[in-house]
VEXKOL-270420 format. One record per residue: residue number from 1; residue in one letter; chain; x, z, y of N, C-alpha, C in turn. Coordinates in pm, 1 decimal, decimal comma. Example, Ala and Ser with C-alpha at 12.3 -4.5 7.8 and 13.67 -1.06 7.14 Angstrom:
// residues 2
 num residu chaine      n.x      n.z      n.y     ca.x     ca.z     ca.y      c.x      c.z      c.y
   1      A      A   1319,0    780,0   -569,0   1230,0    780,0   -450,0   1320,0    780,0   -330,0
   2      S      A   1285,0    708,0   -225,0   1367,0    714,0   -106,0   1290,0    787,0      3,0
***
This chain:
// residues 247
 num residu chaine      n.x      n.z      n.y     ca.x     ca.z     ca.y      c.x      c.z      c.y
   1      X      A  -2571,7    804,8  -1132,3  -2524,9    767,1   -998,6  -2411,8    859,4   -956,2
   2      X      A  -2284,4    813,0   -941,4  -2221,3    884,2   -896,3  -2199,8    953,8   -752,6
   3      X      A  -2145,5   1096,9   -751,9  -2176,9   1167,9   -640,4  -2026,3   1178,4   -573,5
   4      X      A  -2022,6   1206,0   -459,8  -1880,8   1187,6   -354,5  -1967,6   1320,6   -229,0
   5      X      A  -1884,1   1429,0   -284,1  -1904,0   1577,1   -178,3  -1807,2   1568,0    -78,5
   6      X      A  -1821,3   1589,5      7,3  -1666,3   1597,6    118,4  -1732,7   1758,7    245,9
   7      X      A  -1629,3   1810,1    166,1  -1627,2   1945,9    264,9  -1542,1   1929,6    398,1
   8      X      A  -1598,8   1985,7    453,6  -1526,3   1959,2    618,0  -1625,1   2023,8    718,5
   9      X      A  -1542,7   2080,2    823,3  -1591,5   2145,2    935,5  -1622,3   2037,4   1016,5
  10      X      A  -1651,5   1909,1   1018,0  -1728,2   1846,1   1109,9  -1820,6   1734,5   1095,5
  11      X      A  -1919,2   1790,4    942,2  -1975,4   1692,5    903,6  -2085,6   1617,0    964,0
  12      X      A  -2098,2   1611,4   1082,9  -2171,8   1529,2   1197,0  -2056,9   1432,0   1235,3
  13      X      A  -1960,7   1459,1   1244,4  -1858,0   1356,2   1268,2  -1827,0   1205,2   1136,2
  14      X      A  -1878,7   1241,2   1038,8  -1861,8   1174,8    914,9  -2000,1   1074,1    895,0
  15      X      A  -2098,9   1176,2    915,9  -2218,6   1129,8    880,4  -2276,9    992,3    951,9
  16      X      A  -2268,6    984,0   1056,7  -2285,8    830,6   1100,8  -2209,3    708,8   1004,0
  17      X      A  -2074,4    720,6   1016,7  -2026,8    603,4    944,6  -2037,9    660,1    791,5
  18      X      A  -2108,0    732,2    706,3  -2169,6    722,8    584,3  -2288,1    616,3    569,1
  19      X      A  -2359,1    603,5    692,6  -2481,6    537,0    680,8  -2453,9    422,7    695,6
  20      X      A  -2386,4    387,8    756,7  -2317,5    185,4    789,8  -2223,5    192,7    667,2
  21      X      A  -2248,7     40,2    689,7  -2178,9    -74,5    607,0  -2150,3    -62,3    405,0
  22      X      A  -2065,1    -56,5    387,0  -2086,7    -43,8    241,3  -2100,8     92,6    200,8
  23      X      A  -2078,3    159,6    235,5  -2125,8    345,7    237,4  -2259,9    312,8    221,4
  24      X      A  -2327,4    276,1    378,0  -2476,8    306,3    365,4  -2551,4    199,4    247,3
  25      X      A  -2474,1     72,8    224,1  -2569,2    -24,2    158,7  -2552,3     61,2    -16,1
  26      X      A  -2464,4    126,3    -61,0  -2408,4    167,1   -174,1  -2517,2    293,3   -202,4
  27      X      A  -2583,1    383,1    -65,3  -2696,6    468,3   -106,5  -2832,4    451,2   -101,1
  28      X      A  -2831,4    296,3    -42,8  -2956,6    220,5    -60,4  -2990,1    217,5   -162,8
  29      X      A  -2854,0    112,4   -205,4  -2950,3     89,0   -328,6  -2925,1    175,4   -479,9
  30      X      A  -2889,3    316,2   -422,7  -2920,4    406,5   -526,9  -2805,7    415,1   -620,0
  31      X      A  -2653,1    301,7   -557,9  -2561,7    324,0   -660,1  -2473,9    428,0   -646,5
  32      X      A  -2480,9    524,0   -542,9  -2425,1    625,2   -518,3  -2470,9    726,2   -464,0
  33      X      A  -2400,2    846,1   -472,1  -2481,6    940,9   -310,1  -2340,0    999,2   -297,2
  34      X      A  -2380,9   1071,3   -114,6  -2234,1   1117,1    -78,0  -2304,7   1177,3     31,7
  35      X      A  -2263,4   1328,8    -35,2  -2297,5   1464,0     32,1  -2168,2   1545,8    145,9
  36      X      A  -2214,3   1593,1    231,0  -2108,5   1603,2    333,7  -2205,6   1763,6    342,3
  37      X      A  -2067,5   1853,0    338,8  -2105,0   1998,1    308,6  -2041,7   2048,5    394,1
  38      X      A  -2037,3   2171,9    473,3  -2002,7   2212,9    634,6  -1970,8   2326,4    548,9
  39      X      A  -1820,3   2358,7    554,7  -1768,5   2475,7    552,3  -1833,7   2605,3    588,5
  40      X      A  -1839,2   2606,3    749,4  -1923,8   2714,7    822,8  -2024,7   2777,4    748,8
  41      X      A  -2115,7   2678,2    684,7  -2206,2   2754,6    559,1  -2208,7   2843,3    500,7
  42      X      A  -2065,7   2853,1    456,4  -2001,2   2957,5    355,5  -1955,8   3083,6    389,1
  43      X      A  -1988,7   3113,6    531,2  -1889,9   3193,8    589,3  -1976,2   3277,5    642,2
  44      X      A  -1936,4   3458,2    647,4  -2029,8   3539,1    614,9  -2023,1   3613,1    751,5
  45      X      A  -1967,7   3586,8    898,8  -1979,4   3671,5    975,4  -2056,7   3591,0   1071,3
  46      X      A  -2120,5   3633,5   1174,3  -2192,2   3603,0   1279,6  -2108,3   3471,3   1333,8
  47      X      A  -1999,7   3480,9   1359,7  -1900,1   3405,1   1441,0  -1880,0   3311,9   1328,8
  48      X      A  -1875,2   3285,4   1180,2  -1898,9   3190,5   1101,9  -1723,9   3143,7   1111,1
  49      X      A  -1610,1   3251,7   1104,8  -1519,0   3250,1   1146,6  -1491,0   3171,4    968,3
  50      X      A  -1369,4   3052,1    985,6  -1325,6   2975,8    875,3  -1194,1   3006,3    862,2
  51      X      A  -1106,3   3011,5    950,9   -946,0   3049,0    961,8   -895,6   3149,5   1014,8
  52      X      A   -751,1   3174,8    988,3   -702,3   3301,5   1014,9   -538,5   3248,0   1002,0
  53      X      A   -493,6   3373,3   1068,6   -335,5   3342,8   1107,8   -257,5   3355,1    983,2
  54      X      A   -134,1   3281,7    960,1    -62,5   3308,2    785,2      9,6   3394,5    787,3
  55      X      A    -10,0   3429,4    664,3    100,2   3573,1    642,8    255,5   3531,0    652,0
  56      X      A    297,5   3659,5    713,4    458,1   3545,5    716,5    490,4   3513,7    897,3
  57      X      A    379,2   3490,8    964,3    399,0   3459,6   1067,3    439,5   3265,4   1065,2
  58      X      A    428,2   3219,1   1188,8    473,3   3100,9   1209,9    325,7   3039,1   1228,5
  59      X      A    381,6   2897,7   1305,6    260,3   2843,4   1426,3    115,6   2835,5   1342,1
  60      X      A    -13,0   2784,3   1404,2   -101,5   2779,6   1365,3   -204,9   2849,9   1289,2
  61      X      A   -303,4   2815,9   1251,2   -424,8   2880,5   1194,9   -422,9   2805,6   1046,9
  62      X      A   -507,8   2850,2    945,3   -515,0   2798,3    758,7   -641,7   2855,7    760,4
  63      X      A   -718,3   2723,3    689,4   -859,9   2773,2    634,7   -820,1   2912,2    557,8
  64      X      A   -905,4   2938,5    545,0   -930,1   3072,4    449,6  -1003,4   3038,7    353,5
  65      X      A   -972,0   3133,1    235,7  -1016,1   3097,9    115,3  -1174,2   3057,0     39,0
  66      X      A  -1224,8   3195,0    145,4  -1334,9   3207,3     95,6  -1410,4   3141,8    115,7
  67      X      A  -1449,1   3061,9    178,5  -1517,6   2941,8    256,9  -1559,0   2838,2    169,6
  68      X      A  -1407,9   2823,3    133,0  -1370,6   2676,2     38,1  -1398,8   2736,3   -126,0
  69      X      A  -1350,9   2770,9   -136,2  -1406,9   2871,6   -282,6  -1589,7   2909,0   -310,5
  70      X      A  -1634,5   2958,5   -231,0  -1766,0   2958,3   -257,7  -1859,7   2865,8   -238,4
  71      X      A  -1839,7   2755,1   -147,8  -1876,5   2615,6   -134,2  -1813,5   2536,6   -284,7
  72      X      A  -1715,8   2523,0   -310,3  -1671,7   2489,8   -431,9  -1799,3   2537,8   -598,1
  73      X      A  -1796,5   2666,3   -572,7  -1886,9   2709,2   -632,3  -2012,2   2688,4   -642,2
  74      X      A  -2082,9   2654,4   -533,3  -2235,3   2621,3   -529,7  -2252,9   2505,0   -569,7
  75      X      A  -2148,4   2436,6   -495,4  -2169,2   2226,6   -563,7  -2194,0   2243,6   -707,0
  76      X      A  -2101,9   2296,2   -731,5  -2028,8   2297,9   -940,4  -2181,2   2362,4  -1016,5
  77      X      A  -2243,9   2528,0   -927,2  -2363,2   2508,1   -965,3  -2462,6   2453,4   -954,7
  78      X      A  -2460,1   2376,2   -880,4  -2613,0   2271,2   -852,5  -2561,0   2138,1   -935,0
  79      X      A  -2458,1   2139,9   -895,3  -2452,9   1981,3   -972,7  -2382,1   1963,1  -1092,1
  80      X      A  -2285,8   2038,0  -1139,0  -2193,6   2021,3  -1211,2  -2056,3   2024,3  -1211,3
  81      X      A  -1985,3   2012,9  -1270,0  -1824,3   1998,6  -1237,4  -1795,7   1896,0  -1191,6
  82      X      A  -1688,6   1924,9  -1048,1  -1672,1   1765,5  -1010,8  -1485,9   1773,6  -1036,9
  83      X      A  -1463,8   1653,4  -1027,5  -1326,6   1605,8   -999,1  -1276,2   1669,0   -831,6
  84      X      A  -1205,2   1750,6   -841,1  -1162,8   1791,5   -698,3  -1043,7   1746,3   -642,3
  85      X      A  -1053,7   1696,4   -515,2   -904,4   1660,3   -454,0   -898,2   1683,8   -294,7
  86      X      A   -791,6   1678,2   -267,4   -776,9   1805,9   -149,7   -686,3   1634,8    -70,0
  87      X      A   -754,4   1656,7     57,4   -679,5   1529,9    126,2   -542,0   1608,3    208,4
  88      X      A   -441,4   1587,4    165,5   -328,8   1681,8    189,1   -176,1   1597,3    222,4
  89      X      A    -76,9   1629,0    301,1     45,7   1535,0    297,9    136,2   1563,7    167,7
  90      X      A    138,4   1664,6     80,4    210,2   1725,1     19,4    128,2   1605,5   -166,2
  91      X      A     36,2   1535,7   -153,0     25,3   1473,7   -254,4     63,9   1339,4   -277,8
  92      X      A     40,0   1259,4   -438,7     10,7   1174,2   -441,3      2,2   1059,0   -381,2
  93      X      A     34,8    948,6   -334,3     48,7    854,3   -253,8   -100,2    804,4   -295,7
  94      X      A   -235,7    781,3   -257,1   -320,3    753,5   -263,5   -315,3    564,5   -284,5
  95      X      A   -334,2    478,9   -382,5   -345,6    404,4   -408,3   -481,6    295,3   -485,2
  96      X      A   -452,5    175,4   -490,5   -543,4     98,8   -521,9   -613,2    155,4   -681,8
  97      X      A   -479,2    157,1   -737,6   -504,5    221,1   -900,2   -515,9    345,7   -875,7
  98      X      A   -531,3    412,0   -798,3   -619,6    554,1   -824,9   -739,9    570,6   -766,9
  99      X      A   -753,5    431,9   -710,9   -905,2    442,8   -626,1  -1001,7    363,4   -788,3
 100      X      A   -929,3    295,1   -887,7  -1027,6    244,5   -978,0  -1020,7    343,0  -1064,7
 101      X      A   -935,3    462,2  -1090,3   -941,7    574,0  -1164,0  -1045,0    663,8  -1118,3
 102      X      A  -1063,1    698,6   -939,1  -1181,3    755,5   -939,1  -1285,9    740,2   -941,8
 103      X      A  -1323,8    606,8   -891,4  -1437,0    559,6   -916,2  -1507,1    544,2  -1054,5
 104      X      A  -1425,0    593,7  -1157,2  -1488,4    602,3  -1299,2  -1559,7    761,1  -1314,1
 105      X      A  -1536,9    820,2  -1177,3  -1612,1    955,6  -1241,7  -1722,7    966,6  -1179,3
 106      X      A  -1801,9   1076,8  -1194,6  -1940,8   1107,4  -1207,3  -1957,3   1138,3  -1089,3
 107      X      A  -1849,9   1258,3  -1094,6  -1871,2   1343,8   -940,7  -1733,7   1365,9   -925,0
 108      X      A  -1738,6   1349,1   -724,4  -1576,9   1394,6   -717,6  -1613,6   1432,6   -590,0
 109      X      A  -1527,3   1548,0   -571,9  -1512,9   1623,1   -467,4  -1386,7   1585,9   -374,4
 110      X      A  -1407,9   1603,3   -224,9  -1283,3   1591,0   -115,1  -1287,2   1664,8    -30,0
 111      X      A  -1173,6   1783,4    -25,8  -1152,8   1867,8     50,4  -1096,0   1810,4    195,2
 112      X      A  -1132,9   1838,1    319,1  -1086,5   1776,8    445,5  -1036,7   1939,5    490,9
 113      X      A   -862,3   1926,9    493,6   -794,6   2040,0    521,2   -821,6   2023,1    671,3
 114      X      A   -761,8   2133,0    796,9   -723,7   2119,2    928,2   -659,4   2211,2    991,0
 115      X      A   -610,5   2234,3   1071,5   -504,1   2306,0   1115,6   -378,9   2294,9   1046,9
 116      X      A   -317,4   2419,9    990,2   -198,6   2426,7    969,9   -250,4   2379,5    780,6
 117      X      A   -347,0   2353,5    780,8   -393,7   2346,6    600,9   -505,3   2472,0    584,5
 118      X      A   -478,0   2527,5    430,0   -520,0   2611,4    356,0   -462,7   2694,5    253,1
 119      X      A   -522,4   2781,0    250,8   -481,6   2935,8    185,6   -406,2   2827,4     51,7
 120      X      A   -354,4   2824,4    -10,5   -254,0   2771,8   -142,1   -368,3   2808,3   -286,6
 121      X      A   -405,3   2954,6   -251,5   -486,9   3003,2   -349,7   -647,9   2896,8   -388,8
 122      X      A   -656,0   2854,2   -330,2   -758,9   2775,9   -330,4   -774,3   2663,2   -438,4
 123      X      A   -606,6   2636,7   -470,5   -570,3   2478,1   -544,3   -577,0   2594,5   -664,4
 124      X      A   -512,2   2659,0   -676,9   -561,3   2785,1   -797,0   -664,8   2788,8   -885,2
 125      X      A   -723,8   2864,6   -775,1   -867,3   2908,1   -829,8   -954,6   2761,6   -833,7
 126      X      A   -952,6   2636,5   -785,5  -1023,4   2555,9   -800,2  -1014,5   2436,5   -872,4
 127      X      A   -845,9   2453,6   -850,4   -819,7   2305,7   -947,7   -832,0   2180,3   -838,9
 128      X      A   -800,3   2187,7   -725,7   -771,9   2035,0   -671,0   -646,2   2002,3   -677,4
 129      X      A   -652,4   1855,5   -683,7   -552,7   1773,3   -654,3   -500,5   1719,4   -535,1
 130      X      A   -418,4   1727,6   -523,3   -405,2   1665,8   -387,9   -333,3   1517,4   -361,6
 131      X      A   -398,8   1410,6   -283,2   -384,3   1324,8   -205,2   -322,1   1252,9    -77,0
 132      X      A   -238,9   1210,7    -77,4   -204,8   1130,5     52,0   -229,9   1021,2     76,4
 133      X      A   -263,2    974,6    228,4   -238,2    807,0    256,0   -120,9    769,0    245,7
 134      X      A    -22,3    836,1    305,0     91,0    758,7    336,7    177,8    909,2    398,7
 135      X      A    308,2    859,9    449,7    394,7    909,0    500,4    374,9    930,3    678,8
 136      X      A    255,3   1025,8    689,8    184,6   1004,1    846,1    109,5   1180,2    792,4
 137      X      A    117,2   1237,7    924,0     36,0   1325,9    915,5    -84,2   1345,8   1005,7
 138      X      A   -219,8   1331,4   1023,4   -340,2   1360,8   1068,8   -363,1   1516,0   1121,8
 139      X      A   -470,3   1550,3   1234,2   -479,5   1659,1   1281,8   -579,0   1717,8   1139,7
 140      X      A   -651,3   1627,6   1046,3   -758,7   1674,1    972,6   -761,4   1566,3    855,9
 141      X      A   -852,2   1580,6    768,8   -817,3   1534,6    656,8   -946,0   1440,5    646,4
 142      X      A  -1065,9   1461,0    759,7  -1163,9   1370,4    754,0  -1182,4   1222,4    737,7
 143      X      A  -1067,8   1201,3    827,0  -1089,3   1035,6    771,2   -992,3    979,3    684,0
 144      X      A   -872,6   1073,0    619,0   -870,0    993,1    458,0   -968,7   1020,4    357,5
 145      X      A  -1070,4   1138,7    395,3  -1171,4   1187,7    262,5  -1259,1   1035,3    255,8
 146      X      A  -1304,7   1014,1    421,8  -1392,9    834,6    439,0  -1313,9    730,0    361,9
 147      X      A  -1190,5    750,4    375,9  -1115,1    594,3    318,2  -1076,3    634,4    204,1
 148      X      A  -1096,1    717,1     95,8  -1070,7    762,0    -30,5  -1223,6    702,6   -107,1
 149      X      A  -1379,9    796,0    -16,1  -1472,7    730,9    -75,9  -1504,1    566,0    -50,5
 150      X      A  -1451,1    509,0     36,8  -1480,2    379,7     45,6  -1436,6    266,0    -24,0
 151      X      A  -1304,3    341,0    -87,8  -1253,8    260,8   -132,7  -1323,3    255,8   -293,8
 152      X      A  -1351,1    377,9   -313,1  -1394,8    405,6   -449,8  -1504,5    349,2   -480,6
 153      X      A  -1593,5    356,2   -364,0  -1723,3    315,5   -361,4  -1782,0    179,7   -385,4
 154      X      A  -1688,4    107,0   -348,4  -1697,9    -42,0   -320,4  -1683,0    -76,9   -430,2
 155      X      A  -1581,5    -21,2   -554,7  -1560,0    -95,3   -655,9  -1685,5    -80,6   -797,9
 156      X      A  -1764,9    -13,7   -731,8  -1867,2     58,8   -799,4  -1973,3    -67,2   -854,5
 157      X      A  -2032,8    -76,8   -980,5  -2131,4   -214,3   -996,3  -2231,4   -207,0   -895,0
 158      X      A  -2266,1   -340,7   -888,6  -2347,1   -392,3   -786,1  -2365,0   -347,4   -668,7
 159      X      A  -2245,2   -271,9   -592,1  -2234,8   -207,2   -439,9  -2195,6   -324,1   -359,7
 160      X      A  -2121,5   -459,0   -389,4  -2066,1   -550,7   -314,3  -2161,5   -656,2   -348,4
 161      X      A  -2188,1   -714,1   -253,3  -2292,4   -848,6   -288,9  -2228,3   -996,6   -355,2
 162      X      A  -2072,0   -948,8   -367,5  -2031,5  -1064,9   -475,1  -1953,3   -935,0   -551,9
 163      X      A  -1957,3   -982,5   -698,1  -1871,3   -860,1   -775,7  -1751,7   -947,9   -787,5
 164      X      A  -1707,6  -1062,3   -742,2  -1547,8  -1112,7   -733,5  -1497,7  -1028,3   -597,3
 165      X      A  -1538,0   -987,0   -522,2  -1480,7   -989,0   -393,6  -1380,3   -845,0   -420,4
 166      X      A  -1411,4   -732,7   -496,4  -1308,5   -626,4   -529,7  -1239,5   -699,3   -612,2
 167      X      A  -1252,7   -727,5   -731,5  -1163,0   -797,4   -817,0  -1036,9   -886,9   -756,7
 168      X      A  -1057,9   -969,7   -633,4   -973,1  -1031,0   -554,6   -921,1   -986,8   -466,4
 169      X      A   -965,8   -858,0   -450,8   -907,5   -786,1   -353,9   -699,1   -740,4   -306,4
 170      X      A   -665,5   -736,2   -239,2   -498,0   -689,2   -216,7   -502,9   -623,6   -363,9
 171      X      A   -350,9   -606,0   -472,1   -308,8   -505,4   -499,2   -390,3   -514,5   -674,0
 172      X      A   -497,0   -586,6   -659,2   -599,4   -605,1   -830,7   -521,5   -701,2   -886,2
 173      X      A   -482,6   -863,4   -887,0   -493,9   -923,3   -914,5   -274,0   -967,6   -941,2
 174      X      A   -271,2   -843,9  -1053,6   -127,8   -881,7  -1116,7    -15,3   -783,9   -981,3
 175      X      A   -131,9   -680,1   -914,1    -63,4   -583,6   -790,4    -28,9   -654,7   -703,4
 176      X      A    -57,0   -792,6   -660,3     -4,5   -873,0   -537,0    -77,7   -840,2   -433,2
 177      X      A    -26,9   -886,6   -308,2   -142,4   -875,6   -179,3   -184,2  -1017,8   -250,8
 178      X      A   -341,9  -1019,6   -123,0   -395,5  -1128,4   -146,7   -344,3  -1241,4    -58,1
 179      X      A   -386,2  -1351,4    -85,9   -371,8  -1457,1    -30,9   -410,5  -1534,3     89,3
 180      X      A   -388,1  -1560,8    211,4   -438,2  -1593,8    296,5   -560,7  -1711,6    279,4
 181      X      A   -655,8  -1647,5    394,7   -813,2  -1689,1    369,5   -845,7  -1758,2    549,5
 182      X      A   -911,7  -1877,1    527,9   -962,8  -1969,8    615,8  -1097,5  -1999,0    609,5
 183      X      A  -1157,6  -2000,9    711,5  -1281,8  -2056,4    725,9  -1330,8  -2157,0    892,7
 184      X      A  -1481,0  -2182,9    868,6  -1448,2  -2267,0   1007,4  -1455,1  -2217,4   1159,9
 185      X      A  -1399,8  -2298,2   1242,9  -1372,6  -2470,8   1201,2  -1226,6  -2508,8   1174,1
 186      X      A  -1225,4  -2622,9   1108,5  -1121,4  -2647,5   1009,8   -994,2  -2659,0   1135,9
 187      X      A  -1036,3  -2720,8   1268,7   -876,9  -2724,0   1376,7   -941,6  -2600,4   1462,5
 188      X      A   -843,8  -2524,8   1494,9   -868,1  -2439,3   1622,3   -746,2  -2431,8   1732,1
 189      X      A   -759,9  -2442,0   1817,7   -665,2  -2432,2   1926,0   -496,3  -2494,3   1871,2
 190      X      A   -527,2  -2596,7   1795,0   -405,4  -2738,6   1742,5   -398,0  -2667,3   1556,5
 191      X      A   -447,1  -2559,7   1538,2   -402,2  -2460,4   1413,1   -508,3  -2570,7   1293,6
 192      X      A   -454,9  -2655,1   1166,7   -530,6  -2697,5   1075,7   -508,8  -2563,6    955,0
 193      X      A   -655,5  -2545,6    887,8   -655,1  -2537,7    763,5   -583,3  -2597,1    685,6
 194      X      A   -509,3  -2519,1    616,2   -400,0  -2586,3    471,2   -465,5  -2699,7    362,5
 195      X      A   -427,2  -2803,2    387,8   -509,9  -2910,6    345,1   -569,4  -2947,2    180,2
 196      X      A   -517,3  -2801,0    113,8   -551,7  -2818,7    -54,8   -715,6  -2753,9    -40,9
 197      X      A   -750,4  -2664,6     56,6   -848,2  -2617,2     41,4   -988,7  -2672,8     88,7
 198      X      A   -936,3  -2788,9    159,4  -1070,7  -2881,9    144,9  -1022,7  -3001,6     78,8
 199      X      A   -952,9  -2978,9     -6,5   -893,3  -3139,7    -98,3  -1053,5  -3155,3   -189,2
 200      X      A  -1126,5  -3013,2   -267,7  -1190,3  -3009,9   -337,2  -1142,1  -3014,9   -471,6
 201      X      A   -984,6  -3017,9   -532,1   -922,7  -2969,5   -603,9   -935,2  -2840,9   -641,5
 202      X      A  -1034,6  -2794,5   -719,5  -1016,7  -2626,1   -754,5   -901,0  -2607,7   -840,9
 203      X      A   -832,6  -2675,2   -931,7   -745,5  -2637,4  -1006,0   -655,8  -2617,6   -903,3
 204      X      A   -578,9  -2693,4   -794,8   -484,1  -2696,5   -693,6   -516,4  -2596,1   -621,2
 205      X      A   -597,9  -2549,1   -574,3   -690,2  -2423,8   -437,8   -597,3  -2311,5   -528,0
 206      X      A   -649,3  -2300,4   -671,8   -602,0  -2158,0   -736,6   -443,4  -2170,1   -720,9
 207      X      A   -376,3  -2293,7   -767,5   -208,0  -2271,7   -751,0   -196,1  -2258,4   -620,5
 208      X      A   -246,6  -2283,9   -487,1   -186,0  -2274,6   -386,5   -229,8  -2067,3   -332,4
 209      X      A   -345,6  -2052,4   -407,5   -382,2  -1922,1   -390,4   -255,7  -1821,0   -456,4
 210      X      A   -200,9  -1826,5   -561,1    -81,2  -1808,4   -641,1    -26,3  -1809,3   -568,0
 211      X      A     48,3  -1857,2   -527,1    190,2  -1902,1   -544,7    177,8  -1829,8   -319,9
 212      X      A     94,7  -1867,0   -261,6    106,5  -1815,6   -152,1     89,9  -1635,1   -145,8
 213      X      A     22,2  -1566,3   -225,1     -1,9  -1428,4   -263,9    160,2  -1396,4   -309,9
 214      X      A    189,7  -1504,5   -367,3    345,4  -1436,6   -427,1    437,2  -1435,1   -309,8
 215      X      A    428,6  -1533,3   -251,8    488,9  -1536,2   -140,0    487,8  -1445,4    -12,1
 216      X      A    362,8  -1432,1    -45,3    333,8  -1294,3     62,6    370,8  -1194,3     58,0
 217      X      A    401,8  -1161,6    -72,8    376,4  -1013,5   -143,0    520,7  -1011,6   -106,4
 218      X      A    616,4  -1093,3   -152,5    768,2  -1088,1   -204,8    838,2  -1091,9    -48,5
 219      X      A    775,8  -1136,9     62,4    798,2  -1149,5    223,6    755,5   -999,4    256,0
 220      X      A    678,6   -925,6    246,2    601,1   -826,2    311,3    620,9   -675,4    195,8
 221      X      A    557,2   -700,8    108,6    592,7   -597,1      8,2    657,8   -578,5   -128,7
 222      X      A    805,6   -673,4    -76,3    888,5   -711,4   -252,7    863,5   -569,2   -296,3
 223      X      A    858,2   -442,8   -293,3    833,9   -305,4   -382,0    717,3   -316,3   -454,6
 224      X      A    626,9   -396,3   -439,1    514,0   -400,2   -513,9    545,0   -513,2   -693,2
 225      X      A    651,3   -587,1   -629,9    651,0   -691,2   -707,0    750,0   -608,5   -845,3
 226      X      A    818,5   -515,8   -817,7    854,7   -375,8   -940,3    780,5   -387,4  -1028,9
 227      X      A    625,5   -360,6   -967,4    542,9   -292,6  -1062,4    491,5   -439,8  -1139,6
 228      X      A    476,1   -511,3  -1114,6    400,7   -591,3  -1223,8    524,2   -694,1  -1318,5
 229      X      A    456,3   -770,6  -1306,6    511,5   -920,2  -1437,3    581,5  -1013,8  -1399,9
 230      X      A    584,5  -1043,3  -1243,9    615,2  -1147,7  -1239,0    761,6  -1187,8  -1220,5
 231      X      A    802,1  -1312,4  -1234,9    896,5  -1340,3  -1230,5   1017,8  -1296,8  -1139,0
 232      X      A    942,1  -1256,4   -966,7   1020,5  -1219,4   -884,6   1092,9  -1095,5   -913,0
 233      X      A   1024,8  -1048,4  -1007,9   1089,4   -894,6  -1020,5   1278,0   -861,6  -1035,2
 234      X      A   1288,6   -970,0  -1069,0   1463,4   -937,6  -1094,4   1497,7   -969,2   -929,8
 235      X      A   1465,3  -1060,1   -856,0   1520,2  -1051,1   -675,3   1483,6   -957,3   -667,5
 236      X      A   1338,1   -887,9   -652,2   1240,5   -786,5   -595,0   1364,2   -680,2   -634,8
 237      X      A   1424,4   -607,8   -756,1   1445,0   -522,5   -815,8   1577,8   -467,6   -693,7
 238      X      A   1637,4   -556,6   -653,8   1762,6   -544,3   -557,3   1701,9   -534,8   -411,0
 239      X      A   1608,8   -532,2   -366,7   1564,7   -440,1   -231,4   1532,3   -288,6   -248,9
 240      X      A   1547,1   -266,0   -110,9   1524,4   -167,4   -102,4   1394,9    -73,4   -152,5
 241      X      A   1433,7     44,1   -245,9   1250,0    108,0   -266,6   1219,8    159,4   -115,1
 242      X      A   1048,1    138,2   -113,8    981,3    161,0    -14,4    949,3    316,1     -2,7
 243      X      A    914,2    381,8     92,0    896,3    509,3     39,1    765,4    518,3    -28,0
 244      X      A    787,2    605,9   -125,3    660,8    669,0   -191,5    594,7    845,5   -183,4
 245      X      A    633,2    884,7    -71,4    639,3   1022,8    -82,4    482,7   1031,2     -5,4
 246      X      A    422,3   1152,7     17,7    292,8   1174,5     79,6    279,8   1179,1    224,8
 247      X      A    226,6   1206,1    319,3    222,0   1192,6    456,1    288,1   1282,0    481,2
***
């Protein structure tokens, strides 16, 4: 069963939405666990002090090392070595294909930075990686560590009550977004359902699923259409790249 640690100074803040929805149904039924570890733990003075001013001078407070380092340490001895990654603006553009890369490991660790960050020495001595959502910066790193495990989590066997529903998901299926989805009732306020999808034509449902995903993708995110096969790629290739840099 794979394990998902997330260090952070406010793991009461996390812990509710661990227990809902596919988080909580994913430790039901035993296909995962996801431990939420409180910095403060680690920390050896009365005042349970975590940060300190940077050398150098200039604004703000930085975890301190020791905190994160000896918490690092206890996981690794109780449980083993995990995969470490540090939710940070300075990484990685956090993506679909690195959410099915992590979800292949055993154990993975997520550092939730705050303030001005953390001591540098830390990626050192520990070996994380670091992560971004996007080109946005957060006061804390808590809720990309939630949308890093959720995403991972979901793709996990038997965590989703249909195993097509990741597979079809935005971004799987040839890197396209997905395709616009209807249900009832078929008129709403003058608006009809697209009429192939109650034709009862499944061969037609899938070309109109196609060909509208392409359409979507090539309207909204032609940079995606780079990365794969399809035909659009020679228009796609003459827009603009999107940014790819970290938050």
């Amino acid at each position: 069963m794979p394990l998902f640690a997330i260090l952070t100074l406010f793991p009461e803040a996390l812990e509710p939405y661990t227990r809902e929805s596919i988080l909580g149904v994913a430790q039901t039924k035993g296909q995962a666990e996801i431990l939420l570890v409180d910095l403060r733990d680690f920390t050896r003075d009365r005042h349970r002090t975590v940060d300190d001013r940077p050398f150098g001078g200039g604004p703000g407070m930085l975890l301190r090392p020791e905190p994160i380092v000896e918490a690092v340490e206890w996981l690794e001895a109780k449980y083993g070595r995990f995969r470490k990654f540090a939710a940070c603006p300075s990484g990685r553009v956090f993506r679909q294909q690195v959410a099915d890369e992590i979800a292949r490991e055993q154990r993975v660790l997520i550092l939730c930075g705050r303030y001005e960050g953390f001591d540098d020495r830390v990626r050192q001595l520990c070996g994380f990686e670091d992560l971004s959502l996007g080109d946005f910066v957060l006061s804390g790193g808590e809720l990309p560590a939630l949308t890093i495990v959720e995403a991972c989590v979901r793709l996990l066997p038997g965590v989703l009550g249909n195993e097509e529903s990741a597979a079809a998901d935005s971004f799987r299926k040839d890197g396209l977004l997905d395709h616009p989805h209807y249900t009832r009732p078929r008129t709403y306020r003058g608006l009809e359902v697209p009429e192939v999808l109650v034709s009862g034509d499944h061969a037609a449902v899938e070309r109109w699923r196609e060909e509208t995903a392409r359409k979507r993708t090539r309207v909204r995110r032609p940079d995606l259409l780079k990365n794969t096969n399809n035909p659009e790629n020679a228009s796609a290739s003459e827009a603009d790249d999107a940014p790819d840099r970290a938050n």
